[in-house]
Structure formats: structure tokens, C-alpha cells
C-alpha positions as CSV (number, residue, x, y, z in Angstrom):
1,X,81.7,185.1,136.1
2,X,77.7,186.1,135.4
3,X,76.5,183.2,133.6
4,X,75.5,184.4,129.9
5,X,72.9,181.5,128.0
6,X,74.7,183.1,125.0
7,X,78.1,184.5,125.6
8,X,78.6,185.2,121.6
9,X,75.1,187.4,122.3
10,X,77.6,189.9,124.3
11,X,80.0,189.8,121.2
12,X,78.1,192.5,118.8
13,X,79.0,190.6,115.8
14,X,76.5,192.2,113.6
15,X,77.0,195.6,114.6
16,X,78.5,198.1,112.1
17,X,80.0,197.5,108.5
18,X,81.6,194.0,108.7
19,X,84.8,195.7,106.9
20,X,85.4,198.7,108.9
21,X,88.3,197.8,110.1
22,X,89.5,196.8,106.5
23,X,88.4,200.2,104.6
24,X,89.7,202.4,107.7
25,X,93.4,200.4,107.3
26,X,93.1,200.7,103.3
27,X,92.3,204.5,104.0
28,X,95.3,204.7,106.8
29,X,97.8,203.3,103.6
30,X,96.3,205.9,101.6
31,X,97.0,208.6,103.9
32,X,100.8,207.0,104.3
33,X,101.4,207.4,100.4
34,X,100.2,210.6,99.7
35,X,102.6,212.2,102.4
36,X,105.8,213.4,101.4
37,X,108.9,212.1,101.5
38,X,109.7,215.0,104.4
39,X,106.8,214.4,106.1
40,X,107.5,210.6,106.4
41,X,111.1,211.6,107.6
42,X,109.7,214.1,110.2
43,X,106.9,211.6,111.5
44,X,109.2,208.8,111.8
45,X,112.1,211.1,113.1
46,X,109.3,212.3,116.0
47,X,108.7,208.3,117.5
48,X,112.4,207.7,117.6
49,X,112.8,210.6,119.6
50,X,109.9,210.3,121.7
51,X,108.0,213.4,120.6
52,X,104.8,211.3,120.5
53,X,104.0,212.4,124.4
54,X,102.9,209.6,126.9
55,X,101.5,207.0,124.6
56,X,102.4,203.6,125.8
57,X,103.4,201.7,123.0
58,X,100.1,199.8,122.7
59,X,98.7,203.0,121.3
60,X,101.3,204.0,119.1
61,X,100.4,200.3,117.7
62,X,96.9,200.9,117.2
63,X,97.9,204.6,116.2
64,X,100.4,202.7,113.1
65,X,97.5,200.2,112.2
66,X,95.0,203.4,111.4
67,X,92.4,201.1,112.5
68,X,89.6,200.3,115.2
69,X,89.9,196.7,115.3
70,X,86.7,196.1,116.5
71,X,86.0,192.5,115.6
72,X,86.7,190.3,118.9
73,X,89.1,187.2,119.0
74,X,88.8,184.3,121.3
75,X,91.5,182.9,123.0
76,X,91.4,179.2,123.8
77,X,93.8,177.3,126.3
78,X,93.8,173.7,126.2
79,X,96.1,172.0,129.1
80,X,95.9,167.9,127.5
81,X,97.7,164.9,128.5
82,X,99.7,165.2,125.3
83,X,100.3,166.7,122.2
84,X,98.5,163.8,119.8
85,X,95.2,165.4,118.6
86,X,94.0,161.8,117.7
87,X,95.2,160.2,121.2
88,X,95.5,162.6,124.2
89,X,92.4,163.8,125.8
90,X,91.3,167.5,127.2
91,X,92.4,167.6,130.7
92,X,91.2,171.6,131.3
93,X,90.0,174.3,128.9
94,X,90.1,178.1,128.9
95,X,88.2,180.9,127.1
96,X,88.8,184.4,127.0
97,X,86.9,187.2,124.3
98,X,89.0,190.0,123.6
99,X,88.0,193.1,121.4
100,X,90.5,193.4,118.5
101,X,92.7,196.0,121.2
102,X,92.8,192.9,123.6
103,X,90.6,194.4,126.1
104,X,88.6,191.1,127.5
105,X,84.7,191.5,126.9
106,X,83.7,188.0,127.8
107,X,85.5,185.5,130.4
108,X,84.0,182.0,129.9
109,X,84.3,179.2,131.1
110,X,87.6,177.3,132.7
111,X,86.9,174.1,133.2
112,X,88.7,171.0,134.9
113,X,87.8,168.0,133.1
114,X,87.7,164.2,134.7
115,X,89.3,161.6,132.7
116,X,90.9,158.5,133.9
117,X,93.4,157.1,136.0
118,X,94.4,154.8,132.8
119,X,94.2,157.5,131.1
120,X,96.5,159.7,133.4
121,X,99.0,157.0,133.0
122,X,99.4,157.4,129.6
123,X,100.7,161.2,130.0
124,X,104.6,161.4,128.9
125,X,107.0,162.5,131.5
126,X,106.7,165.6,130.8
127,X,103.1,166.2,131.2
128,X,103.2,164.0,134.8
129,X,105.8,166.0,135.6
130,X,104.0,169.7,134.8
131,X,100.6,168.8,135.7
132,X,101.4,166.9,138.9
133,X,103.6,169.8,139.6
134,X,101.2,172.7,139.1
135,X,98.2,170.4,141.0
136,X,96.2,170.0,137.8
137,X,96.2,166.0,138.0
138,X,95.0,166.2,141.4
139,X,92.2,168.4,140.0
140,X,91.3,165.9,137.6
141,X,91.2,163.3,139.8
142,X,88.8,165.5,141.9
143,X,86.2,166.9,138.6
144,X,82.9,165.4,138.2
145,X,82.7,167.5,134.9
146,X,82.9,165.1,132.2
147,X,83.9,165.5,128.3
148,X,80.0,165.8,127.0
149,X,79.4,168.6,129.8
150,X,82.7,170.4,128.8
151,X,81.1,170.6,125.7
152,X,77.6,171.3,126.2
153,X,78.9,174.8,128.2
């Protein structure tokens, strides 16, 4: 991954009317009511039997929503030592931007994070178990990236 000082700078936050995507599904509900009963029967009778073409179904989605879905989400995977917010500590973190169609814009950072052998210890069975298994304790044992650098990234 390019390193970005700003990856949010990428996002185009402030581009266009903040409620596009609201107005354009508000105008798509609009559309729906004024059609006629036939008309809904014949639209919906045409995607049951296919008559839509080659659209995968992700477009026939984003067809049915009436909108562009522009604003982006981010997707954050945590992998912990447990499942105690207070207690358990980070032990690797994920990002992923996506446009509101799930196309990924930004890929940031995926970190492996150091924590402690007393620490490790602690993990329940099933988290020795999955982590040891899929070599992510190993990789902790092995990170020099430390909590406060995780989050200065």
C-alpha cells in the first residue's frame, strides 16, 4: 500500500450535496408510488423471470435502492485476545474504505500488535486455539509495533 499522511484526504467527504444519496432514494420512492398497479406487476413479473439482461444481482441492488451511495464506509477488523472490551487487548487490526457500492478506495493499515507473554496467557481456549492455529500468536510474539504506534498510524 502507497503510504497516504492523510488517508481520509482520498475520501472526498466534502464533495457534492451531503444528502444526495438521501433526496435521489426519497425521489426513487416517489417514482415507485406514482406507477400503477400494472406497471408494478409487469416490473416485478420482469426480475422473476429474468428479463432484466446480464445484471448481476449487485446491480439489480443498487438498481432497487435508486441511489448512488456515494458516502464511503470503513471496515474495521479487530483479531483480540478476547471478547471483554475492558480486559482483552488488540492483538491485530484491519482497515478497509469502501465506496457505498463496496468498491475499496483506501486499503490501510493491517497491523500486528506486540503484547505480552502474560498477556497471551490469559487468552481463553478458544482464542489459543484460533490464533496459535492461524500463526497469529507467533506473530505477536515477533511485532515490535506497540499499542501507542498502532494508534499513532
Amino acid at each position: 500500500m502507497n503510504s497516504i499522511s492523510n488517508s481520509f484526504a482520498a475520501l472526498s467527504l466534502d464533495s457534492g450535496d451531503p444528502h444526495e444519496d438521501e433526496k435521489q432514494a426519497n425521489q426513487s420512492r416517489e417514482n415507485r408510488r406514482k406507477m400503477t398497479k400494472k406497471e408494478k406487476k409487469k416490473a416485478s413479473a420482469s426480475r422473476l423471470n429474468g428479463a432484466e439482461g446480464k445484471k448481476s444481482d449487485n446491480q439489480l441492488d443498487q438498481q432497487a435502492l435508486g441511489t448512488s451511495l456515494s458516502m464511503p464506509l470503513v471496515w474495521i477488523d479487530l483479531e483480540m485476545t478476547g471478547l471483554r472490551v475492558e480486559e482483552d487487548r488488540i492483538l491485530e487490526i484491519a482497515c478497509i474504505i469502501t465506496d457505498g457500492r463496496l468498491v475499496k478506495t483506501v486499503e490501510g493499515p493491517d497491523l500486528i500488535i506486540s503484547q505480552s507473554e502474560e498477556c497471551l496467557a490469559r487468552m481463553g481456549e478458544w482464542c489459543q486455539n484460533h490464533h496459535s492455529a492461524n500463526g497469529l500468536v507467533k506473530a505477536v510474539q515477533k511485532s515490535r509495533v506497540t499499542e501507542q504506534e498502532a494508534e499513532n498510524q
